[in-house]
N, C-alpha and C positions, 0 to 999 in steps of 0.2 A: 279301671280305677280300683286299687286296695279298698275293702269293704271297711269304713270307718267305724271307731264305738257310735253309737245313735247319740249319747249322750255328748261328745266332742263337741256337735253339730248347733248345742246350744240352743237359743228360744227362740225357735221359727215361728212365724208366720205366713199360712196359708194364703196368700189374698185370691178371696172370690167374690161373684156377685158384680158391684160394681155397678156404672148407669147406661152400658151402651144395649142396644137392642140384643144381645144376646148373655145378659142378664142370667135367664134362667137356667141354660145351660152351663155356664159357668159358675154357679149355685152346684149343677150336679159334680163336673169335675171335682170342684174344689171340694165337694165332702166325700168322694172317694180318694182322693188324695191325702185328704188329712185323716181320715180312718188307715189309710196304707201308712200312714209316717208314725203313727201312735201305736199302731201296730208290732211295730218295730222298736217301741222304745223312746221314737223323737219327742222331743219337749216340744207339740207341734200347737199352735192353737188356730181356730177360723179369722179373717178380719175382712168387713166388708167396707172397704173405701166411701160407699154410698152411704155407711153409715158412721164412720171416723175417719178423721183427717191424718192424712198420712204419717205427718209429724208424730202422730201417737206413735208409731212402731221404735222411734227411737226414746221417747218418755217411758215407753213400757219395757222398754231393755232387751225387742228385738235383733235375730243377730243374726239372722238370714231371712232371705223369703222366697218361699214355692208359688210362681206367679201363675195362679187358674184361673185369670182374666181372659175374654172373650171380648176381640171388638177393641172398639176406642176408648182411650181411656186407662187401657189396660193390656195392648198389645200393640199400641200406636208409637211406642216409642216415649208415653209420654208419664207413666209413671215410675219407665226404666229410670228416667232425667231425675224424677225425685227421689230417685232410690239412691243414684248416684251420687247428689247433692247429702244424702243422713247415710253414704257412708255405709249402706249396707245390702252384702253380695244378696243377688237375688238371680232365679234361674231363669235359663234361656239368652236369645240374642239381647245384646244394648239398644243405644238408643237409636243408632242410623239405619242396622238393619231393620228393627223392629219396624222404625218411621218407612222406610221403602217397601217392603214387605207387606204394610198394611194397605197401599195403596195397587192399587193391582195395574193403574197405568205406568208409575215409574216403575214398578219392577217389571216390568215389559220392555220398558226405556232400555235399563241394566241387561236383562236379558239379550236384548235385540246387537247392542251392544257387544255384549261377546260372543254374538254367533249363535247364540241357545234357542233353538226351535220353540216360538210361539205360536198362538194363530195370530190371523191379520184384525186391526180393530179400526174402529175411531172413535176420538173422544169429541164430547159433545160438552163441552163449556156451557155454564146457564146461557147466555147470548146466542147460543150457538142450535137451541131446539126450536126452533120457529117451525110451521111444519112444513114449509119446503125443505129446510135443511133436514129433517127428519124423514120423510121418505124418499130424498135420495139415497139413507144410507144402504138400503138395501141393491142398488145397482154396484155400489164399490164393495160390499163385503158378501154379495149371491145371498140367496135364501134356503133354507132357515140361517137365521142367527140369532146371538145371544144380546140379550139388553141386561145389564148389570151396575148396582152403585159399584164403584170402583173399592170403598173403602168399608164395606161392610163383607161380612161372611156367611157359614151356614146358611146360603143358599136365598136370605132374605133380600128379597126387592127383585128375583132374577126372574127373567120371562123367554123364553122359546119363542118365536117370531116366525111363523108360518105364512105368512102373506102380509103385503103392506101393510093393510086395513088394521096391522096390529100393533105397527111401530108405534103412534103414536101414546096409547095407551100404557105398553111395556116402557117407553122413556118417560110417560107422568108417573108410572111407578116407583121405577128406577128413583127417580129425581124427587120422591117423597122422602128417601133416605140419605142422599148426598147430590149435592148441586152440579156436580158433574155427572156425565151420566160413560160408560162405556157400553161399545157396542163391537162386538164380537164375530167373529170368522166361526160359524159351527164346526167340528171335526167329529165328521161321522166314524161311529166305531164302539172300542172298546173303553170306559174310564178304568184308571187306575191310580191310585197313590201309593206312598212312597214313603216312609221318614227318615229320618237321620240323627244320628246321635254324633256328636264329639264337636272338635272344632279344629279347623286349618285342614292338613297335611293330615291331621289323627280325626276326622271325620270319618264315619263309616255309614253307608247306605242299608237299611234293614230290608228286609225282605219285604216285595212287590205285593200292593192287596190287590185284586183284581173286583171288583165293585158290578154289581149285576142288579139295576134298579126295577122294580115293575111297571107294570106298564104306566102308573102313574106320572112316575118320573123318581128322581134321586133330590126330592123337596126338603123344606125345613118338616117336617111331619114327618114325611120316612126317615129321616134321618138318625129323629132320635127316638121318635117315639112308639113307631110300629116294628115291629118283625118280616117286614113286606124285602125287604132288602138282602140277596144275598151279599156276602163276602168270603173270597175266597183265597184263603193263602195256605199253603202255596198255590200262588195265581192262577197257574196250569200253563200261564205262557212259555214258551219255548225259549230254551237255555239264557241263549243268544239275544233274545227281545226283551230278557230281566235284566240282563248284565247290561245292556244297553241305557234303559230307563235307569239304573240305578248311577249310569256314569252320568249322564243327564242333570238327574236331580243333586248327584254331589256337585258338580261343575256350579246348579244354577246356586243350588246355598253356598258356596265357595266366595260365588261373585257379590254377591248381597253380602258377605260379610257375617252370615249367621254362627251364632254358635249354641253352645248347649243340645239343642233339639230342634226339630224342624219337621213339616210336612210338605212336600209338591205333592198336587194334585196335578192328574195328565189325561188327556186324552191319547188313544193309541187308533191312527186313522186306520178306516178298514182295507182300504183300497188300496194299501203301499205295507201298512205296520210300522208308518211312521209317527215315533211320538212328539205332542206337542206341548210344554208347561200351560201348567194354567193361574197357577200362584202359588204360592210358598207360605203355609200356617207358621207363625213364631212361637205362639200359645197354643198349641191344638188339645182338643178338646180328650179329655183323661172319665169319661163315661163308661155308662156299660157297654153303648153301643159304638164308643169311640176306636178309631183304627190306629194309632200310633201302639196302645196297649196288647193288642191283636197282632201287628205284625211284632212287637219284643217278645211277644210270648213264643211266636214259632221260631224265633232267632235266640231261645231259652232263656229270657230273663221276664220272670215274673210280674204281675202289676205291683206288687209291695217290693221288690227289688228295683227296677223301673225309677218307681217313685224317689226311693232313695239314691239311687243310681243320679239320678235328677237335681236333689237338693245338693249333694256332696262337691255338686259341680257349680255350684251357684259363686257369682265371680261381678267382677265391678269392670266398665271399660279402662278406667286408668288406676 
């Protein structure tokens, strides 16, 4: 993309913050975000939906927006819908990807659908957690597995399942933060993510992060707020095992329909070196300790270029 005047780009709005349980994270995105757009020049300001109603961005005479929401509300598809109703481009996928993308059963659905290596799961409908049906799940997906809200991220509500005795507690968890609960095929190995910049056919895959948690685990805590976590890109994986994951993850955001930017998250199994998706970020997280910004800088573009790189592209579904 021709690197535009910053001033062309007119009176952006940041939106960060917002009401879904990741909240605070998206507080930190969105002010490195809008310090990388001011930087530059943009007529950039902060706007936290939690605290004005949307309508304001068109009373205020916004003309794009840089969406550093996190979660529902805000990556669900459902403030693309309002953006698109006042009329104005805002960055990342619309409203369909956005909506399937947030929910980690359908875009499984989608994936499974076109053949795109997932792990195996089940979902568990509120009707559906009684605890018989609850500790069967672990005779149909082996153990360990994963118990996870479907529709939340950053790692919150998700539990490792080491023996029965613990399903039942990991799906009370789970099902604290969404009614449904999903329950997960572990794949032993290596994690790894992935982003993507453009859209269609001009989509391009960045370079592979390779993710090395301690022995804690790869929690909401390590995540953002310790140094306990390596990251390593270039990944160190072999030629042949990047180019692979990076055909993957363009294929899986192809299928969902993403555009602007995107992140898959993977598993890479030990015993074969086959990868498996795990979900696909719409809004991924623009922090210090965030990996979309990590892997553009080793594919030579900057967080303040990135950013803007970001906004220029900001666009409406019809």
């Amino acid at each position: 993309m021709t690197p535009l005047d910053p001033k062309s780009l007119g009176k952006v709005a940041v939106l960060m913050g917002g009401t879904s349980a990741e909240r605070d994270i998206s507080l930190m995105s969105g002010g490195g975000v809008l310090k990388a757009l001011q930087a530059q020049g943009v007529d950039a300001h902060a706007f936290d939906p939690k605290d004005h109603d949307l309508i304001e961005l068109r009373r205020q005479g916004f003309q794009r927006c840089f969406i550093a929401l996190h979660g529902r509300h805000g990556e669900d598809g459902t403030v693309q819908g309002a953006l698109e109703l006042l009329r104005i481009p805002y960055t990342g996928s619309g409203v369909m990807a956005s909506a399937i993308a947030m929910d980690k059963i359908m875009t499984k659905r989608v994936w499974l659908a076109e053949g795109l290596p997932t792990p195996r799961y089940v979902r568990l409908a509120p009707d559906q957690q009684t605890p018989e049906r609850v500790i069967a799940v672990p005779d149909e997906l082996g153990l360990p597995l994963i118990v996870k809200p479907p529709r939340e991220g950053s790692s919150i509500g998700v539990t490792k399942v080491l023996g029965i005795s613990q399903m039942q507690d990991a799906v009370k968890l789970s099902a604290s933060h969404d009614p449904d609960v999903l329950c997960e095929e572990f794949i032993d190995g290596a994690e790894v993510t992935c982003p993507v910049l453009g859209e269609g056919a001009m989509a391009r895959a960045l370079p592979v992060i390779r993710i090395v948690p301690p022995e804690a685990g790869y929690d909401y805590q390590n995540k953002y707020f310790t140094d306990e976590v390596q990251y390593l890109c270039p990944s160190g994986l072999p030629a042949d095992e990047e180019a692979e994951i990076q055909r993957i993850v363009l294929a899986a955001y192809r299928a969902l329909g993403c555009r602007g930017w995107g992140r898959a998250d993977l598993m890479v199994r030990a015993s074969d070196r086959k990868p498996f998706l795990l979900e696909m970020n719409t809004s991924p997280g623009m922090t210090g300790h965030s990996l979309v910004p990590m892997s553009a800088k080793a594919a030579g573009l900057g967080y303040e270029q990135l950013c803007l790189h970001l906004l220029q592209g900001a666009a409406l579904d019809a």
